[in-house]
N, C-alpha and C positions, 0 to 999 in steps of 0.2 A: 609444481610443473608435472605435466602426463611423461611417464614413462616413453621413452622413443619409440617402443615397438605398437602405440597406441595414437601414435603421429602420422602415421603413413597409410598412405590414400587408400592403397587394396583393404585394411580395417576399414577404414573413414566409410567404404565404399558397403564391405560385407554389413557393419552396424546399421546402415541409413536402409540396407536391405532387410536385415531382419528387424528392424523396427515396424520399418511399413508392412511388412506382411503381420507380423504379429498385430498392430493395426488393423489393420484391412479383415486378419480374422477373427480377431474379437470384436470390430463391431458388424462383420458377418453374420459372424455368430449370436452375438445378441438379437441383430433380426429376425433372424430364421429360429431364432426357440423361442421369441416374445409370437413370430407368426403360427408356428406351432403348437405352443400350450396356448394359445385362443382358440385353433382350431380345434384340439383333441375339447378343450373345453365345451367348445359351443356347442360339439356333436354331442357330447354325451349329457347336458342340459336339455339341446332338443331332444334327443332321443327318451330322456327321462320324463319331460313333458308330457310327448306326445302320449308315451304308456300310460301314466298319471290319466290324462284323459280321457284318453281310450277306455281305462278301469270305470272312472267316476260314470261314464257314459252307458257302459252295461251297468253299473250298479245302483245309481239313481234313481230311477223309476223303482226300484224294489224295494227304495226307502219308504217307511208310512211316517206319514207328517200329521201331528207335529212327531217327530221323533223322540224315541225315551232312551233312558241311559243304556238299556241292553239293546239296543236295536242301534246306536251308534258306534259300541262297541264292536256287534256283529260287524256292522257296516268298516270298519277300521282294520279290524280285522283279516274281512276280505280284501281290502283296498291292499294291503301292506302284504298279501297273499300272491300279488300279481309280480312280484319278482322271484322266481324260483329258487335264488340264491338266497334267500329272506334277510336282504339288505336294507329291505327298507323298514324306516319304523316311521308308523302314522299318527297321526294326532288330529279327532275332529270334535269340531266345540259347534254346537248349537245356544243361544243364549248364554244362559248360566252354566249349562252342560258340558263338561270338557275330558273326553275321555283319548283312550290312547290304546296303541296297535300291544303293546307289553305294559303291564299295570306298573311293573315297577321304575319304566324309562322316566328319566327326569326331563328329558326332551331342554337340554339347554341349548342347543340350535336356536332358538326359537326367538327371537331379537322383538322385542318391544315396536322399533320401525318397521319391520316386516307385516307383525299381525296388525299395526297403523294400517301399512299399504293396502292389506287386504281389504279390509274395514269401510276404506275410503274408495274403492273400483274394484269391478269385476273381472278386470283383466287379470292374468295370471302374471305375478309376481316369484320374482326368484334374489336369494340373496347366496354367497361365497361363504362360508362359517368357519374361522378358524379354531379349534377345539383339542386341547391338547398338544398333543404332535400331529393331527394329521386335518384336512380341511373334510368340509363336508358342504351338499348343494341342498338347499334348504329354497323347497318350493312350496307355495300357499297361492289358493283360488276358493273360489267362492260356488259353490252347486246352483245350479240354475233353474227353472221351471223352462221344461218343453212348449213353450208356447212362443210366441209373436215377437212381444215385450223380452222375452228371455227374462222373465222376472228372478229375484234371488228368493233362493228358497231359507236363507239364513243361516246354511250348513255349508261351514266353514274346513277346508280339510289342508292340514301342515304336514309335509311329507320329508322328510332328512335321507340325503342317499350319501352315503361315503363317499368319498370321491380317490380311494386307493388307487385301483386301477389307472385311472387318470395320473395320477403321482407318481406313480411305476411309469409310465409312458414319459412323462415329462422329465425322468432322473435317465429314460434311457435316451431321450433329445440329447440332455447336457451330458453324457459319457461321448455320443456319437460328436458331440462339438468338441469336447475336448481330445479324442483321438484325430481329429482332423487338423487339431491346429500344430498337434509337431508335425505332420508330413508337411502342409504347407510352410512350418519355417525352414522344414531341414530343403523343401526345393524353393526356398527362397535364396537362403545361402549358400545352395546349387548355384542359382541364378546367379546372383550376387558375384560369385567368383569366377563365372564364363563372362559376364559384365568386366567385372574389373582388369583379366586377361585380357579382354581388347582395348580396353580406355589403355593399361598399365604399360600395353607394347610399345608405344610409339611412345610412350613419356617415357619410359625404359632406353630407349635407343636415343628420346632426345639430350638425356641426362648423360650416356656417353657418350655423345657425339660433344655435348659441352667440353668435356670431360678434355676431350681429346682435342678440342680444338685449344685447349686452358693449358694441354704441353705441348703446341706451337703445331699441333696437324693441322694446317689451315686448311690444307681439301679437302677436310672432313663435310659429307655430305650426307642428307638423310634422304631415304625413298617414299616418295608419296604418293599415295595409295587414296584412293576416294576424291570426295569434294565436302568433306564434313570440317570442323572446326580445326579437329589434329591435323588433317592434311594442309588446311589453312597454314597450321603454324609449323609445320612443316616443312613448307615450299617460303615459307616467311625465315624462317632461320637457314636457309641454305642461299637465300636470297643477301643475308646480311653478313653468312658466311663468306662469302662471295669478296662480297664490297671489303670486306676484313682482311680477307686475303690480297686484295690487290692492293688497300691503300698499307697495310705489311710489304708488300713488295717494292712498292715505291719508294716508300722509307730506307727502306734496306739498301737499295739500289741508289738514294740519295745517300745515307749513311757512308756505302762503300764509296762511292766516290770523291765521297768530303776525303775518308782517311789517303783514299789513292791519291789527291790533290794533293795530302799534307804532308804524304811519304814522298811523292816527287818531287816538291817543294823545296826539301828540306833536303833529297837527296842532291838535286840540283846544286843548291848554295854552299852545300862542302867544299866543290871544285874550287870556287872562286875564292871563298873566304880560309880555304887553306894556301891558296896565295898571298891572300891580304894579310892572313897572321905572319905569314915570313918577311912579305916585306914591313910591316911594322916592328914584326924584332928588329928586322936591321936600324930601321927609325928611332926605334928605342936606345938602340947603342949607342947615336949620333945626336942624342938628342942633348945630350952635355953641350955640345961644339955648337950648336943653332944659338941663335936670338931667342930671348924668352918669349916674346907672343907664337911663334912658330914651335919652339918645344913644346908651349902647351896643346895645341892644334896637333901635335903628333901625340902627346899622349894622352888626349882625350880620342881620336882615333884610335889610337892601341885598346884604351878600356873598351870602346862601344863593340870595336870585332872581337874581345873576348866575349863580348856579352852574348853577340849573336851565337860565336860559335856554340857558347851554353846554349842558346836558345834551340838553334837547330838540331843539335843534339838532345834535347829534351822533347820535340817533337817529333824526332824520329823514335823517341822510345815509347812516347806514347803513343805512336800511331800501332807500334807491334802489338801494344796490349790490345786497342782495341781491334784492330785484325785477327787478336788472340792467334799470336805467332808466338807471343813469350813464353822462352822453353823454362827450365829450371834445371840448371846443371848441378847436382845434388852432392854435396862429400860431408861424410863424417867431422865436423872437423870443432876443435875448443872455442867455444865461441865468447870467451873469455878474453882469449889472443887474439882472435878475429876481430875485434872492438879495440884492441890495442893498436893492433895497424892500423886501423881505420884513423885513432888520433894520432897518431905516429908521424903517417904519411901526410897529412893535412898542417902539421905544426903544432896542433892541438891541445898536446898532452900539458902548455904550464897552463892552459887556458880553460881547464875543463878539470872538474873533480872526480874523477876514475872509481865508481865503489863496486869491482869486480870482484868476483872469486876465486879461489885459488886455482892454479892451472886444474884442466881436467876433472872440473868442480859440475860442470856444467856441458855437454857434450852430446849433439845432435847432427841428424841430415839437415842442411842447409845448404843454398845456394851461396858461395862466398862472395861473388862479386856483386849481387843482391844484397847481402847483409849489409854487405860494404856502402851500398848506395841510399839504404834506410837507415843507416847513423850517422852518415856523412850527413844528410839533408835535415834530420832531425836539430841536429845539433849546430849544423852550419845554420839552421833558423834561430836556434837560440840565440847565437852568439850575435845575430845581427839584431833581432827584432826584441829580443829580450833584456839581460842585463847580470852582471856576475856577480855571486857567482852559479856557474853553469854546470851542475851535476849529471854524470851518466851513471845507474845502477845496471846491472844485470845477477838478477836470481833465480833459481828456479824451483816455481808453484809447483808444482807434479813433478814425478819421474817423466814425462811425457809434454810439461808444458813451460816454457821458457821466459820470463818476463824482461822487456829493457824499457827506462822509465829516462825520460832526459827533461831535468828539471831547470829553471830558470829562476832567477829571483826580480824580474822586472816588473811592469804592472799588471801584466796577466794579459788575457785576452775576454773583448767586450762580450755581454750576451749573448747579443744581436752577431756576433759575428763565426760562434761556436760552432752554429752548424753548419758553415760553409770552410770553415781550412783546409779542406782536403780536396774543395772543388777546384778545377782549372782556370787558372789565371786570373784566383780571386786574393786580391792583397788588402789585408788586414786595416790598415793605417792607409785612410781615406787621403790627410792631408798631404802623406809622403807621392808626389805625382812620378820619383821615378825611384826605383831601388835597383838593388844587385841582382836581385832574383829572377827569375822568369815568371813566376806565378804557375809554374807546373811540377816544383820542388815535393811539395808534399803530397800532390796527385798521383806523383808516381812513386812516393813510397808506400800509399795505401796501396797499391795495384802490387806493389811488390810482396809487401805484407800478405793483399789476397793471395796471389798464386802460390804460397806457403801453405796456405790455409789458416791462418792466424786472424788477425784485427788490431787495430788500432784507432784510440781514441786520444782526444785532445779535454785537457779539463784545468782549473785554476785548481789553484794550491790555498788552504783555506788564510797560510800567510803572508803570502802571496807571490805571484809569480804566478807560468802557467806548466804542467806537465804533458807533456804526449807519452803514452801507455803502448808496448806493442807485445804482444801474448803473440809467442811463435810455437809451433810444434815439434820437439824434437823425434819423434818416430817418424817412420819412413810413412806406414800405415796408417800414420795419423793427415796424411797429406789428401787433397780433395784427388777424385778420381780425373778429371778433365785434367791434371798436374803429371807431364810427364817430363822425362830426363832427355 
């Protein structure tokens, strides 16, 4: 995998810049030194010709024919005389006769297909001679007769010129190319990052404005500038910002009004059915003295307004959550004893296997009448939905972290139904159509647990039965910041 700092666009951007230019000037450059050394080439070819014949043309007539070996000498001699520099060395063969501008030159210039060319046309011929380290221009033509026919006179003349100078020129081509090509990369990746600076602003601002709209700024908006692509997506993401923020608002304003419903609702039916629990206590009293089909007719009236009162009462507590009104009234206090009232006050305690600590073993900020409602519920689920016997542990993980485990030994809880216990008003046992419960028991002890700042989880026991797990924080510090007193 690339390194991250090799991932992001302003690289992505400066690379694809200096590649192309370095591109662009190498094969720049290639043209203009391939156009170059053909030129210094060709001029100092022709220029070398032209001299060559110019020489041959005063010198020819003063040849006597047939020519002898000292008069081809002389004649080679002066030919290889016409560059001042005495660069050139000559070589002219008549027939058999093959003399040279220095007796001792071995004249290997001289290519077997060249003295063919001659041999075969009168045109002047030229060959490129690599030779050592350095090239050399290797010209042969044929001397002619002054007349009509331009007849050949048989005198053949092989002229070698070094071609230094030339090489010098063309090494100072390739220095003058290679200093050009770092100023053109270094203002490439000039360019490159005045490029990237404008592409990188509006992606820059578009990725905060994500940013900011992803912790709930939904007015977040961008400024658009131009009619190019960015501004495209620009006025397209302020466009959907838009639509975001209002179908948010809707929600919300449907949301609030569901719980405003479910808190009036429920504030409503307190009135009434704190009448109805009183007069069914009195029903209950008298329920001795009745006819048994009419006793039962009252006290199955008594159970169902207890049910409701539970019910209303459970939905008035969870309307507070999600209003997020629920306060947390914090004390110090053993939360060893706290779990003991809790079975105490319920009847609990021959019903329930108590594995607590010794007083003072265990001791945090907690909410007491919170705790009190997340073991009451915990365990009031066991004893109904589960089967004995019903253990509660409480230990403590950390100096800071608090564990309470309330176990069961019935037949656990299904797969399929793990990840929903905690949701509202979902009951486990599909065939049971009516239970005690409300289906908002364990919803609202996770909420309670949350505003702790702790968790809890539900899980089978591998012998069986099911466990519910609840990790609370004993520091004050350890509680979420939205948690106040």
């Amino acid at each position: 995998m690339r390194p991250p700092q090799l991932r992001g666009l302003r690289v992505r951007l400066v690379v694809a810049f200096a590649l192309v230019a370095a591109l662009t000037a190498a094969t720049t450059g290639a043209l203009t030194f391939r156009e170059a050394r053909t030129a210094v080439l060709q001029q100092s070819q022709d220029a070398v010709i032209k001299q060559l014949r110019a020489q041959l043309d005063r010198l020819a007539p003063e040849l006597a024919f047939p020519p002898g070996e000292s008069a081809l000498r002389r004649f080679a001699a002066e030919v290889a005389a016409a560059e001042p520099a005495g660069t050139w060395r000559v070589l002219v063969a008549y027939g058999d006769l093959s003399v040279k501008s220095a007796v001792d030159d071995p004249f290997e210039e001289l290519t077997p297909a060249l003295r063919e060319a001659v041999n075969s046309s009168r045109a002047t011929v030229f060959q490129r001679v690599r030779s050592g380290d350095h090239t050399a221009l290797v010209v042969g033509m044929t001397v002619t007769f002054a007349t009509p026919d331009m007849a050949a006179s048989g005198v053949q003349v092989f002229l070698t010129v070094p071609q230094t100078a030339e090489a010098a020129s063309v090494d100072a081509l390739v220095t003058a190319v290679e200093r050009a090509t770092l100023p053109a990369l270094g203002l490439a990746v000039l360019l490159a990052l005045l490029a990237a600076r404008g592409v990188l602003r509006p992606v820059r601002a578009l990725r905060h404005a994500t940013r900011r709209i992803a912790e709930g700024r939904l007015d977040t908006r961008l400024a658009v500038d131009g009619s190019d692509e960015l501004a495209d997506l620009s006025h397209t993401f302020n466009e959907t910002a838009a639509a975001l923020e209002a179908s948010v608002a809707e929600l919300r304003g449907m949301e609030a009004r569901a719980r405003r419903f479910a808190a009036d609702v429920s504030h409503e039916l307190r009135t009434p059915l704190a009448a109805m629990s009183a007069v069914t206590d009195v029903l209950d009293e008298d329920a001795a003295r009745l006819d048994p089909d009419t006793a039962t007719a009252v006290r199955l009236i008594s159970e169902e307004t207890v049910k409701l009162a539970r019910l209303v009462d459970d939905l008035m507590e969870i309307s507070r959550f999600d209003a997020g009104a629920a306060v947390l009234h914090l004390d110090e206090i053993d939360l060893a004893e706290s779990l003991r009232r809790t079975l105490a006050a319920r009847a609990w305690t021959d019903q329930v296997d108590a594995d607590l600590p010794p007083p003072d073993a265990v001791r945090g900020c907690v909410d007491p009448r919170r705790l009190d409602v997340i073991v009451a519920n915990l365990v009031g689920n066991a004893l109904r939905h589960g089967a004995r016997p019903v253990r509660l542990r409480l230990y403590g993980r950390t100096e800071s972290l608090a564990v309470i485990e309330v176990l069961d030994s019935g037949p656990g809880i299904p797969d399929s139904v793990l990840p929903h216990v905690f949701e509202r008003f979902y009951k486990s046992d599909a065939a049971r159509t009516r239970t005690e419960g409300s289906g908002l028991g364990l919803a609202i002890t996770a909420e309670n647990v949350r505003v702790h700042g702790g968790t809890v989880r539900a899980a089978n026991r591998p012998e069986r039965g099911a466990v519910f797990t609840v990790e609370l924080p004993l520091r004050r510090d350890a509680l979420p910041p939205e948690s106040g007193e």
